[in-house]
Backbone as XML, in Angstrom:
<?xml version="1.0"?>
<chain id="A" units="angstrom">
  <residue number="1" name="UNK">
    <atom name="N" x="-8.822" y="-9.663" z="-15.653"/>
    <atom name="CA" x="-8.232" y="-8.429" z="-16.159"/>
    <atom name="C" x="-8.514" y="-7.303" z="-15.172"/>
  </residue>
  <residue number="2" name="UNK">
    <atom name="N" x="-7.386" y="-6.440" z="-14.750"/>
    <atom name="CA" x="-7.574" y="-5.434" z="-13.675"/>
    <atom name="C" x="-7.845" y="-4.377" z="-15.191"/>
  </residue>
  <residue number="3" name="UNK">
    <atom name="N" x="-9.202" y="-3.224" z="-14.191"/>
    <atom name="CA" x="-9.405" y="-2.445" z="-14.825"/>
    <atom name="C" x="-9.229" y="-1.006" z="-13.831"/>
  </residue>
  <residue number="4" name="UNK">
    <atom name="N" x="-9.539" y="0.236" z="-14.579"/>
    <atom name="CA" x="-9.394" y="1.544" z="-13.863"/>
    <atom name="C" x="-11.063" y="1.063" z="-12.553"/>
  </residue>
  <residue number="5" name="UNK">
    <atom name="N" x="-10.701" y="1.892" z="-11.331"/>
    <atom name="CA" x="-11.636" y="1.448" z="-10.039"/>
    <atom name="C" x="-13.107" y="2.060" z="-10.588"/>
  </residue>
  <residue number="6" name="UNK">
    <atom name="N" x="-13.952" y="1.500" z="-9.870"/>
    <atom name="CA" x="-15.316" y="1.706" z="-10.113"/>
    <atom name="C" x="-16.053" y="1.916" z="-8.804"/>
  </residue>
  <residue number="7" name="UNK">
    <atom name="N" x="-17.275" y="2.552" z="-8.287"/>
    <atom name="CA" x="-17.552" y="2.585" z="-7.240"/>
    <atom name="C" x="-16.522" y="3.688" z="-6.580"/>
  </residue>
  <residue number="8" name="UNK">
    <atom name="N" x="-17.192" y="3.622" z="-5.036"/>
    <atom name="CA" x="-16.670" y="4.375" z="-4.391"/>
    <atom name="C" x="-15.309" y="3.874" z="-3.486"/>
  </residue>
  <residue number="9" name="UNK">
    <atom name="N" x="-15.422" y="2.511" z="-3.487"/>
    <atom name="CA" x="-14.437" y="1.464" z="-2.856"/>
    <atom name="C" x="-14.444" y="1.511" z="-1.593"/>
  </residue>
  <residue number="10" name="UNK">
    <atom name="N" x="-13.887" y="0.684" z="-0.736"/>
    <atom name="CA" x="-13.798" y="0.745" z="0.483"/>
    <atom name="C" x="-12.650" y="1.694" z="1.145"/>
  </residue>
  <residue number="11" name="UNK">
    <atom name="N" x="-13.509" y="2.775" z="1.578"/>
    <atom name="CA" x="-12.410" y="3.692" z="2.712"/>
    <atom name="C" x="-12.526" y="3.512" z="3.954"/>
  </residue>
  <residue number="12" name="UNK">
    <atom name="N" x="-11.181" y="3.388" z="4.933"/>
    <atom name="CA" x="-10.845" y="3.107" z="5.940"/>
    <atom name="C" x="-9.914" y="4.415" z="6.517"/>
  </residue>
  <residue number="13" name="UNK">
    <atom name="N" x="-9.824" y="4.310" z="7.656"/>
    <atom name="CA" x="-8.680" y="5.177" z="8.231"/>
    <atom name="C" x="-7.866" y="3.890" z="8.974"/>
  </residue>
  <residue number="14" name="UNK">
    <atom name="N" x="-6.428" y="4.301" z="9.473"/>
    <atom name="CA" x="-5.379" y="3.515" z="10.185"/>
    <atom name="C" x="-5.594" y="3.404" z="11.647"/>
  </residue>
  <residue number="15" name="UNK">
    <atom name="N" x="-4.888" y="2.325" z="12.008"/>
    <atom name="CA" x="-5.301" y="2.582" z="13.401"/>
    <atom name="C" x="-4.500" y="3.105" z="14.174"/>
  </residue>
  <residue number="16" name="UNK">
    <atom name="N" x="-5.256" y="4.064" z="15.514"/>
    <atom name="CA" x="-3.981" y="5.170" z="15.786"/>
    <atom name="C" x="-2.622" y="4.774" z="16.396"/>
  </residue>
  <residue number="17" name="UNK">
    <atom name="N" x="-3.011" y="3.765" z="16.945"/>
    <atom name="CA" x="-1.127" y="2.931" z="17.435"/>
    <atom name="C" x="-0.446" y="2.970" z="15.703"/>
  </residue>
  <residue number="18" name="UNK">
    <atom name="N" x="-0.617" y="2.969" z="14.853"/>
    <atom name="CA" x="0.595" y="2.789" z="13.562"/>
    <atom name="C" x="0.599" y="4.516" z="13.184"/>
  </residue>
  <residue number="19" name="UNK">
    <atom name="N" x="-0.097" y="5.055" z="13.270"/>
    <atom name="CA" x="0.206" y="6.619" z="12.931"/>
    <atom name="C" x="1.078" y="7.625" z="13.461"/>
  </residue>
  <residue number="20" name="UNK">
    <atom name="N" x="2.212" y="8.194" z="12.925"/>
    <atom name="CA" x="3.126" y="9.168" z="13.120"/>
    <atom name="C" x="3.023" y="10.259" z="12.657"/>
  </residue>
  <residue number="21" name="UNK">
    <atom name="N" x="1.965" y="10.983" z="11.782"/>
    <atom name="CA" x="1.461" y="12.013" z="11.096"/>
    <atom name="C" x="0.239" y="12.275" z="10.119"/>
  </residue>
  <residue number="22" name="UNK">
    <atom name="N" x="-0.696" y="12.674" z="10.330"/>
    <atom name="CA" x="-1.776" y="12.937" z="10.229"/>
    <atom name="C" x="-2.723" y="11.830" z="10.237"/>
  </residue>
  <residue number="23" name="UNK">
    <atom name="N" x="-3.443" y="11.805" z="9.962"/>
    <atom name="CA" x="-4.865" y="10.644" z="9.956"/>
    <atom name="C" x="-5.249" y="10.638" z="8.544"/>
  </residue>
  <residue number="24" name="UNK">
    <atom name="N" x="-4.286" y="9.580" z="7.383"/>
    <atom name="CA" x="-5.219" y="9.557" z="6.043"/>
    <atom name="C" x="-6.106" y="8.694" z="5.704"/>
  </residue>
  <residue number="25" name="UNK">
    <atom name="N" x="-6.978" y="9.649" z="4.911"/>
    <atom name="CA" x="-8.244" y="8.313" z="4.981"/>
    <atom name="C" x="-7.404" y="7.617" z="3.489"/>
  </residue>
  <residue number="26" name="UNK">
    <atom name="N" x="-7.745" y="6.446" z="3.300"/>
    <atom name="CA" x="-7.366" y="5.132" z="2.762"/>
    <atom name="C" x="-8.596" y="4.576" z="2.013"/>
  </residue>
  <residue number="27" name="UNK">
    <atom name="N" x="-8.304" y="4.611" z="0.277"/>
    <atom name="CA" x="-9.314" y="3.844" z="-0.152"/>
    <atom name="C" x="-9.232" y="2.675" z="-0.852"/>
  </residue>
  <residue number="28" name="UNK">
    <atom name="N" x="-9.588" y="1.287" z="-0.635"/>
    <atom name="CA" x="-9.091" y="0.081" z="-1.715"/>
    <atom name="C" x="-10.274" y="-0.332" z="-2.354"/>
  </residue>
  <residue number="29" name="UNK">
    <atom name="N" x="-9.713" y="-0.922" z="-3.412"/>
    <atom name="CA" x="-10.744" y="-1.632" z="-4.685"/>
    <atom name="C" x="-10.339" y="-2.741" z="-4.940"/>
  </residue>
  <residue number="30" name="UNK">
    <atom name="N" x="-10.503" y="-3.656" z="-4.246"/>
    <atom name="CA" x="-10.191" y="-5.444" z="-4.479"/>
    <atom name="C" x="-10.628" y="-5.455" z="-6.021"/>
  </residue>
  <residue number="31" name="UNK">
    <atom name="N" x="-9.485" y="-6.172" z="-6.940"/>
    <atom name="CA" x="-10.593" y="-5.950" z="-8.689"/>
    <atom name="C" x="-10.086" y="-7.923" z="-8.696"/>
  </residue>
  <residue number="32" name="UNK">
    <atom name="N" x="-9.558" y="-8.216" z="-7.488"/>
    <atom name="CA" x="-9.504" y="-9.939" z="-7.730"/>
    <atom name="C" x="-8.337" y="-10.407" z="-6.673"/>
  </residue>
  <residue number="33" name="UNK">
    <atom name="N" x="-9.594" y="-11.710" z="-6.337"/>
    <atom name="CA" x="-9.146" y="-12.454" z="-5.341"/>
    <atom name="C" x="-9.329" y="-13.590" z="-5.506"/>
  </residue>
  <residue number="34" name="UNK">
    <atom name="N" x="-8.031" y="-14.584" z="-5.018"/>
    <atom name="CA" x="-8.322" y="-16.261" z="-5.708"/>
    <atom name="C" x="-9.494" y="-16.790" z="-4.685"/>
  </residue>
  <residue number="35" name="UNK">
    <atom name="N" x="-9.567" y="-18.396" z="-5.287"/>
    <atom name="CA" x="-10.856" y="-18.779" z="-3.795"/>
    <atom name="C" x="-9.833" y="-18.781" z="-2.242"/>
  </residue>
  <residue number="36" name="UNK">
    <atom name="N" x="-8.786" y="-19.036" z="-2.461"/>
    <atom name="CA" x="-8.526" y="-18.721" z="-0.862"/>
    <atom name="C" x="-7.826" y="-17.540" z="-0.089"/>
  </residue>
  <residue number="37" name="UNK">
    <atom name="N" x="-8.214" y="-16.522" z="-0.716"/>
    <atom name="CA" x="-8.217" y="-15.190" z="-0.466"/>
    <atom name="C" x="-6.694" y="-15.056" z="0.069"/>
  </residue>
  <residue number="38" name="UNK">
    <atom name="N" x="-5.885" y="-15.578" z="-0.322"/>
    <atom name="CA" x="-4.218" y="-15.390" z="-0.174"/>
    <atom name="C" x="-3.278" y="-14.890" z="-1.385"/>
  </residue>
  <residue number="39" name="UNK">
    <atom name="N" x="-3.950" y="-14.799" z="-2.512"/>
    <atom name="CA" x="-3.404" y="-13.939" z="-3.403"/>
    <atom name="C" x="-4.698" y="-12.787" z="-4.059"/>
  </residue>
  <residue number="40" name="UNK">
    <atom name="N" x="-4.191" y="-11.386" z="-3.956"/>
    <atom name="CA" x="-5.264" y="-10.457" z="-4.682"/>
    <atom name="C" x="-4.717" y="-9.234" z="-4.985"/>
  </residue>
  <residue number="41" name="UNK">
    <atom name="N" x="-5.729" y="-8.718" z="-5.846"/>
    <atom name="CA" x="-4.703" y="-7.139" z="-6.822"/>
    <atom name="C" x="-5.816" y="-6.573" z="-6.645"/>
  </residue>
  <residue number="42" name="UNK">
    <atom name="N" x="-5.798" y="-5.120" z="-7.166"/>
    <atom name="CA" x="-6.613" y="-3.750" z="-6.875"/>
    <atom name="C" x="-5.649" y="-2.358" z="-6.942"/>
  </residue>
  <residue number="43" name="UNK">
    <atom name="N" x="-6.647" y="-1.925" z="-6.657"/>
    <atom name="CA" x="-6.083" y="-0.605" z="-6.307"/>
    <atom name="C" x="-6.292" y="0.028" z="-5.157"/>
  </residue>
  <residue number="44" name="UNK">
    <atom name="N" x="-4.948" y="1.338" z="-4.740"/>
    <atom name="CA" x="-5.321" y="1.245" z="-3.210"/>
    <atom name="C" x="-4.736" y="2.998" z="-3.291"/>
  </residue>
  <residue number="45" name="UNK">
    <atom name="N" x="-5.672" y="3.976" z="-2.561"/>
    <atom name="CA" x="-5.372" y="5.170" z="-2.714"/>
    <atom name="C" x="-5.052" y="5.749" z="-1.254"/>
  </residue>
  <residue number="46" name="UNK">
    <atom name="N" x="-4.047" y="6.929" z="-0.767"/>
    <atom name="CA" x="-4.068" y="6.967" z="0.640"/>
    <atom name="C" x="-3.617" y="9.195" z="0.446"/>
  </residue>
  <residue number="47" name="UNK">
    <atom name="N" x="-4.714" y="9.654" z="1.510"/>
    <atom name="CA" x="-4.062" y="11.154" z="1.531"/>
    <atom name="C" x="-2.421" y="11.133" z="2.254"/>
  </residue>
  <residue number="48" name="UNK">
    <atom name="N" x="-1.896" y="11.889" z="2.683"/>
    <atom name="CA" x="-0.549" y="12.393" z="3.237"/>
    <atom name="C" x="-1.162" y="12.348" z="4.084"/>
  </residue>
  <residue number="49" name="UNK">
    <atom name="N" x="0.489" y="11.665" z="4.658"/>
    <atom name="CA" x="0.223" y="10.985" z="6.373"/>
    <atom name="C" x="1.503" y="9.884" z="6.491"/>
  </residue>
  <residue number="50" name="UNK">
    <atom name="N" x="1.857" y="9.546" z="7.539"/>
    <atom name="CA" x="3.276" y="8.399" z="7.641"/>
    <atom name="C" x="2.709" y="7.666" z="9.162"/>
  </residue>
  <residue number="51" name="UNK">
    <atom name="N" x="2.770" y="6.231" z="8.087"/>
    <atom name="CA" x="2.556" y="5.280" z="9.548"/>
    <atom name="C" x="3.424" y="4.061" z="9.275"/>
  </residue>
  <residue number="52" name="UNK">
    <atom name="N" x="3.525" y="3.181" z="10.802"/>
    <atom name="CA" x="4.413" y="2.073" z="11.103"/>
    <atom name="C" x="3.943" y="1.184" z="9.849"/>
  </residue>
  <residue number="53" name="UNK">
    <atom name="N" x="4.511" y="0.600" z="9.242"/>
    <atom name="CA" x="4.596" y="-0.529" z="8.736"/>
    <atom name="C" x="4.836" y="-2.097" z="8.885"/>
  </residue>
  <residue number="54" name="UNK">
    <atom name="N" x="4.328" y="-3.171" z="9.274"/>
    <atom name="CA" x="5.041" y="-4.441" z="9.473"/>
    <atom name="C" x="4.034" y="-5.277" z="8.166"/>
  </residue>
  <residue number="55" name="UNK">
    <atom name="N" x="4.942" y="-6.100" z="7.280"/>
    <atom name="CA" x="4.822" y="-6.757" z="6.075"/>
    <atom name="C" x="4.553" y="-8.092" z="6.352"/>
  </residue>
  <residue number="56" name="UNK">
    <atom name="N" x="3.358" y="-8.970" z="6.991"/>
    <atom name="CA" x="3.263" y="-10.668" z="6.353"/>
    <atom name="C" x="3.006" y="-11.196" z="5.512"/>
  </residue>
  <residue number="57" name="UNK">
    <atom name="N" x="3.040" y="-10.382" z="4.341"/>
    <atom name="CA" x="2.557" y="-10.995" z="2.794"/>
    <atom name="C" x="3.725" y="-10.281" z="2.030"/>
  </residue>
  <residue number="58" name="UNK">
    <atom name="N" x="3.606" y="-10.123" z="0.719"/>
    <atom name="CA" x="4.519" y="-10.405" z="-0.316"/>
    <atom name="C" x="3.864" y="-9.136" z="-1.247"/>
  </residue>
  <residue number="59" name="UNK">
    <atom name="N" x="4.450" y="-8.144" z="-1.839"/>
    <atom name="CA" x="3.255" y="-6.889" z="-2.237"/>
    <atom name="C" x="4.051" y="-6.402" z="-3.561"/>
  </residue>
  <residue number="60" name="UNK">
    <atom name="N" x="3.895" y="-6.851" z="-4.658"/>
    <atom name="CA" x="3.813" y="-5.950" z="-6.221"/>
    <atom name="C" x="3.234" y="-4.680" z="-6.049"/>
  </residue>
  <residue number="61" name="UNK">
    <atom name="N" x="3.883" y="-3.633" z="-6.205"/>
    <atom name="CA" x="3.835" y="-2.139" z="-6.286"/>
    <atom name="C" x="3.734" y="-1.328" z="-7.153"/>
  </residue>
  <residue number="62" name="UNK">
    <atom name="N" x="2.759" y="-0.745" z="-8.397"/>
    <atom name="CA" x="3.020" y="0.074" z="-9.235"/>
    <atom name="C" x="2.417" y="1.502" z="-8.656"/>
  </residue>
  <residue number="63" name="UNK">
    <atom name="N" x="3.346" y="2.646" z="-9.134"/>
    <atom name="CA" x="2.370" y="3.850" z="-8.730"/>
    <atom name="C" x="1.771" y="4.471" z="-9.699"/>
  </residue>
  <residue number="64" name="UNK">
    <atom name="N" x="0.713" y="5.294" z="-9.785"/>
    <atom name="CA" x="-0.086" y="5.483" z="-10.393"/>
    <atom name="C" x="-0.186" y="6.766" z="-10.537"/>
  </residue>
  <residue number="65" name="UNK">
    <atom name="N" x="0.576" y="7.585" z="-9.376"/>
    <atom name="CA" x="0.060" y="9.326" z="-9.533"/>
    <atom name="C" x="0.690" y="8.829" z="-7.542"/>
  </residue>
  <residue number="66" name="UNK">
    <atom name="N" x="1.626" y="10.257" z="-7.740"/>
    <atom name="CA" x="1.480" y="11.142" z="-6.378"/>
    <atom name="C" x="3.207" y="10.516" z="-5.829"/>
  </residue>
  <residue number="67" name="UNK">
    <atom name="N" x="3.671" y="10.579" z="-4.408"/>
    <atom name="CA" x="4.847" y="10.684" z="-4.028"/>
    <atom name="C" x="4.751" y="9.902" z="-2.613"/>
  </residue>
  <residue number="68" name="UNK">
    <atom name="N" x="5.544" y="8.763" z="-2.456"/>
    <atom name="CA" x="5.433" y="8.379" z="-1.484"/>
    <atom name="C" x="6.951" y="8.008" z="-0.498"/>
  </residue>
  <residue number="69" name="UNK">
    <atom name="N" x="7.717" y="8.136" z="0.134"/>
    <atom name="CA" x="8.684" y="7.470" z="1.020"/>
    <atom name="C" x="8.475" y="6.070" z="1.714"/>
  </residue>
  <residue number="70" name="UNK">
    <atom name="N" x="8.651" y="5.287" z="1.232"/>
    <atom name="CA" x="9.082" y="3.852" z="2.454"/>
    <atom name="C" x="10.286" y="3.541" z="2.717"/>
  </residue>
  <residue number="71" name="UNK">
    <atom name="N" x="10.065" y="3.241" z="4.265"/>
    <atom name="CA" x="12.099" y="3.290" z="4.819"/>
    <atom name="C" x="11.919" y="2.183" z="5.549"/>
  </residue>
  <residue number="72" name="UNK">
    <atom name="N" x="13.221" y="1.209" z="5.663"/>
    <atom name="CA" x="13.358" y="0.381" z="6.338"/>
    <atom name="C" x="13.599" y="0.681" z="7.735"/>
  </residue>
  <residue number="73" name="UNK">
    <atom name="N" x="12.905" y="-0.077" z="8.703"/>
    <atom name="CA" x="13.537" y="0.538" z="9.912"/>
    <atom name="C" x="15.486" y="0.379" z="10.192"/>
  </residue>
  <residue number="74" name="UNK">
    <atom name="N" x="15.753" y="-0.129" z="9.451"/>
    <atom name="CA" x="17.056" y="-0.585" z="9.275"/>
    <atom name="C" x="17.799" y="0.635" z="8.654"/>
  </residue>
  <residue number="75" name="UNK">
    <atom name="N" x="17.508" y="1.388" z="8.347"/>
    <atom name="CA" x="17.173" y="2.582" z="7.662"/>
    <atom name="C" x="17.204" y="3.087" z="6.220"/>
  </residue>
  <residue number="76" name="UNK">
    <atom name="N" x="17.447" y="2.397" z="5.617"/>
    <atom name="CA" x="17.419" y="3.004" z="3.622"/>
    <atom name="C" x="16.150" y="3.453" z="3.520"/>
  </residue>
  <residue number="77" name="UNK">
    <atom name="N" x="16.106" y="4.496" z="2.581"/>
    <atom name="CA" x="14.729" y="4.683" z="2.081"/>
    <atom name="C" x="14.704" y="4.603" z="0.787"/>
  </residue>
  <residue number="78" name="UNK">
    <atom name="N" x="13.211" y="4.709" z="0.046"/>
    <atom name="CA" x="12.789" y="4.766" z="-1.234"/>
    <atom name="C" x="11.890" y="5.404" z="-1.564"/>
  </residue>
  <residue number="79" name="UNK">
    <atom name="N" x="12.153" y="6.506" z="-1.926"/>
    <atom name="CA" x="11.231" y="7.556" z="-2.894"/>
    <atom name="C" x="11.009" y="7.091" z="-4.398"/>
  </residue>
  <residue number="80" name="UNK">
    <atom name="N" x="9.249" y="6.764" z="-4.088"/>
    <atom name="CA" x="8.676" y="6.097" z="-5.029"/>
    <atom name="C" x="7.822" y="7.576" z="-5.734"/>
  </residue>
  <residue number="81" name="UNK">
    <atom name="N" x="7.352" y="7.539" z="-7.022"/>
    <atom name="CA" x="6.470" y="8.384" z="-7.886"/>
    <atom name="C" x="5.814" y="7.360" z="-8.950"/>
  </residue>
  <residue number="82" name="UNK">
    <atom name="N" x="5.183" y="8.601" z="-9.622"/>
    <atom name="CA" x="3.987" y="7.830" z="-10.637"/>
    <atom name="C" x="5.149" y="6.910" z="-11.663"/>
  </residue>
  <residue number="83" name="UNK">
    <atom name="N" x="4.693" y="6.125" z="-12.219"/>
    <atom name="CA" x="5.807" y="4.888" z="-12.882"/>
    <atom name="C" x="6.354" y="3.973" z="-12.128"/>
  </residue>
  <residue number="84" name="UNK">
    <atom name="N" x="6.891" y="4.256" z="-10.996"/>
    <atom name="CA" x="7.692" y="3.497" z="-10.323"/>
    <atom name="C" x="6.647" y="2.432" z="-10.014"/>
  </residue>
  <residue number="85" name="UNK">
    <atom name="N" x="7.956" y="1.033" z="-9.889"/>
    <atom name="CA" x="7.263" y="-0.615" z="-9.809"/>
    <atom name="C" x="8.653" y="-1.149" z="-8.419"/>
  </residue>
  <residue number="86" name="UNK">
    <atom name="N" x="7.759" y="-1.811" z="-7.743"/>
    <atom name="CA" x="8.997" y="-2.124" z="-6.672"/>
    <atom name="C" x="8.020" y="-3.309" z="-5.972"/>
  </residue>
  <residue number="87" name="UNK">
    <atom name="N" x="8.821" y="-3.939" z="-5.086"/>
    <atom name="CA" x="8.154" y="-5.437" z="-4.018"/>
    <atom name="C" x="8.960" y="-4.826" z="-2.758"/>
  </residue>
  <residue number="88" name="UNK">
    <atom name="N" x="7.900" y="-5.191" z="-1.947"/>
    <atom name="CA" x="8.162" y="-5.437" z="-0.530"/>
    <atom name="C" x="7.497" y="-6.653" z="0.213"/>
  </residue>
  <residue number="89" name="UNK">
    <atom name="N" x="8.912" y="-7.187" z="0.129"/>
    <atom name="CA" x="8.804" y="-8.388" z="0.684"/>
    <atom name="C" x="8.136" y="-8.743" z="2.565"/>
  </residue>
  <residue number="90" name="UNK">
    <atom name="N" x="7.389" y="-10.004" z="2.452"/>
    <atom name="CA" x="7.565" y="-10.423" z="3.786"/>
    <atom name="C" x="8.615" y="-10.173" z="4.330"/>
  </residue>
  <residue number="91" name="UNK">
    <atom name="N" x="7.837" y="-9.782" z="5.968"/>
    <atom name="CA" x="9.106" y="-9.376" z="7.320"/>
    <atom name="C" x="9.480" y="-7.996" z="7.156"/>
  </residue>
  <residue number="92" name="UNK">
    <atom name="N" x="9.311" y="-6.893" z="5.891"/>
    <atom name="CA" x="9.688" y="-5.615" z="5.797"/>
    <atom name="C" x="8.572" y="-4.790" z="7.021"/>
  </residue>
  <residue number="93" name="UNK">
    <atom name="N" x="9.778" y="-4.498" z="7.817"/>
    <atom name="CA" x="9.104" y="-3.640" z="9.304"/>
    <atom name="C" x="9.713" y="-1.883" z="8.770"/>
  </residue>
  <residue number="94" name="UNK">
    <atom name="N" x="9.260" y="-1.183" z="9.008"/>
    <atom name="CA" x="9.544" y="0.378" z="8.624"/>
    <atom name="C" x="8.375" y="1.108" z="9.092"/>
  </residue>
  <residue number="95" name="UNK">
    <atom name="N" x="8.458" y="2.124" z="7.660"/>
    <atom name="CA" x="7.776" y="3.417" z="7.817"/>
    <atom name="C" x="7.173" y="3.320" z="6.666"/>
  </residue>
  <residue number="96" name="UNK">
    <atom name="N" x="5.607" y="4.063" z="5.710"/>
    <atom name="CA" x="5.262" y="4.441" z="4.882"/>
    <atom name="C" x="4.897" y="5.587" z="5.154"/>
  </residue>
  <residue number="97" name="UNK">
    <atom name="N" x="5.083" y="6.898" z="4.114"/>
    <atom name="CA" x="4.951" y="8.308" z="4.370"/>
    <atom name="C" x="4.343" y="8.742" z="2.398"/>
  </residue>
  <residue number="98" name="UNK">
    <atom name="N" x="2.994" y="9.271" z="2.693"/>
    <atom name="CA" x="2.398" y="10.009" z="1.377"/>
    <atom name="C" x="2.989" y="10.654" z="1.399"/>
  </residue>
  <residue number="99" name="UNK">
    <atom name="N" x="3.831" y="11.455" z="0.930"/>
    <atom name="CA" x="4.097" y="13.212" z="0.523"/>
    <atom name="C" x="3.064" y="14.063" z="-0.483"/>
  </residue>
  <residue number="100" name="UNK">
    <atom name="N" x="2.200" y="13.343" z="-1.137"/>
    <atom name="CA" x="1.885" y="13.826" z="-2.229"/>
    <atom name="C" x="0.472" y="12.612" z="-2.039"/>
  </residue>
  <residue number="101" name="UNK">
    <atom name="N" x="-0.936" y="13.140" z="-2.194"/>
    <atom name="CA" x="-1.764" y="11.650" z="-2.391"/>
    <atom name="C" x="-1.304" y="10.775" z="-3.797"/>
  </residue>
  <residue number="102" name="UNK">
    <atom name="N" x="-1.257" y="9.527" z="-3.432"/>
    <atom name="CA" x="-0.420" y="8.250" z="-3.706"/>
    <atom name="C" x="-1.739" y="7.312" z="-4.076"/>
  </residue>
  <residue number="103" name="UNK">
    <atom name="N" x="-1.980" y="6.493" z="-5.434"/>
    <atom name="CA" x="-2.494" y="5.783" z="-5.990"/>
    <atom name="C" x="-1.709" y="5.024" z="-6.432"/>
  </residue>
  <residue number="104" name="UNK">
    <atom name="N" x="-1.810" y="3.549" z="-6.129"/>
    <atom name="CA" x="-1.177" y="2.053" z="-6.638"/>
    <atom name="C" x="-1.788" y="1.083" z="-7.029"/>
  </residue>
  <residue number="105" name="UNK">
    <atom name="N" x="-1.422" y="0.582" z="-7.963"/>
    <atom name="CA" x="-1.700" y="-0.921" z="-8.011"/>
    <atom name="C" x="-0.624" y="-1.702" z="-7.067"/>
  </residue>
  <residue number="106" name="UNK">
    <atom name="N" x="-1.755" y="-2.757" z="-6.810"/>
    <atom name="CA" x="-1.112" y="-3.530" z="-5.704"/>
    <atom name="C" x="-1.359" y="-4.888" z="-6.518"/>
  </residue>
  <residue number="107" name="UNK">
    <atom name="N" x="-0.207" y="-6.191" z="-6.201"/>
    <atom name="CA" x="-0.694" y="-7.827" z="-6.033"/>
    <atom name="C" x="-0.260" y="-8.187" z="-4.853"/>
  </residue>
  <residue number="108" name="UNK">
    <atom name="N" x="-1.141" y="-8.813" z="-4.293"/>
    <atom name="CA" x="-0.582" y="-9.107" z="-3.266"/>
    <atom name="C" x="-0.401" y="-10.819" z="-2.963"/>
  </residue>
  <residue number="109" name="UNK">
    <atom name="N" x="0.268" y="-11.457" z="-2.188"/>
    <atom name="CA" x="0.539" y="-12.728" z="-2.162"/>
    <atom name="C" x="0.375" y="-12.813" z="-0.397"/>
  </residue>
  <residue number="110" name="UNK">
    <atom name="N" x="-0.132" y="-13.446" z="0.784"/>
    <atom name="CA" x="-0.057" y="-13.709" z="2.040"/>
    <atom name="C" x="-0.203" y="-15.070" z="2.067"/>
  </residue>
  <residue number="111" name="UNK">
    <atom name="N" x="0.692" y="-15.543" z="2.084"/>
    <atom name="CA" x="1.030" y="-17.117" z="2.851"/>
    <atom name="C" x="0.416" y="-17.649" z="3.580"/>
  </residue>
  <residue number="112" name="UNK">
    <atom name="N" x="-0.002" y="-17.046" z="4.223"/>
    <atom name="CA" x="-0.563" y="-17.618" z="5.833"/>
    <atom name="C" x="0.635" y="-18.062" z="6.796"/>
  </residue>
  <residue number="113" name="UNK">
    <atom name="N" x="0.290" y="-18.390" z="8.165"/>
    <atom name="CA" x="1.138" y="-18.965" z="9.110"/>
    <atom name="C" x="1.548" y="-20.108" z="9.069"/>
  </residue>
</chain>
């Protein structure tokens, strides 16, 4: 059962080759992972900021609070907010952009090679 995050979770920043606007720090809360660490959910929080995107796993999306843009490099975009539920599939290459700090639940699925 996923619950609301606990702890301080793990914060990270991006690395600067994927960044196109500001430097957000990034916090996740793994709340479950199978034994072969290729499927897992949590929660994942990020300040305003827009960086490159490239997708090898499979990603369930709920938002939780705040405003975010993801665009295909192909170009459509999607302005996501609190409620919104969406997948981005493996191979999705783009952009992700906070407008607003952005809290999600995530599942995630990675295949492997």
């Amino acid at each position: 059962m996923l619950v609301a995050p606990t702890g301080p979770g793990e914060e990270y920043f991006l690395a600067p080759e994927k960044l196109l606007l500001g430097n957000p720090k990034q916090t996740i809360w793994t709340q479950y992972k199978d034994p072969t660490e290729m499927f897992f959910a949590g929660l994942w929080r990020s300040e305003p900021g827009k960086w490159t995107v490239s997708y090898t796993e499979e990603e369930f999306c709920h938002m939780l609070e705040g405003t975010s843009i993801i665009a295909s490099a192909q170009g459509p975009a999607l302005r996501v907010t609190a409620g919104d539920s969406f997948v981005i599939p493996r191979g999705f290459v783009g952009t992700w952009e906070v407008v607003e700090q952005t809290t999600k639940r995530f599942v995630i699925y990675e295949a492997g090679a």
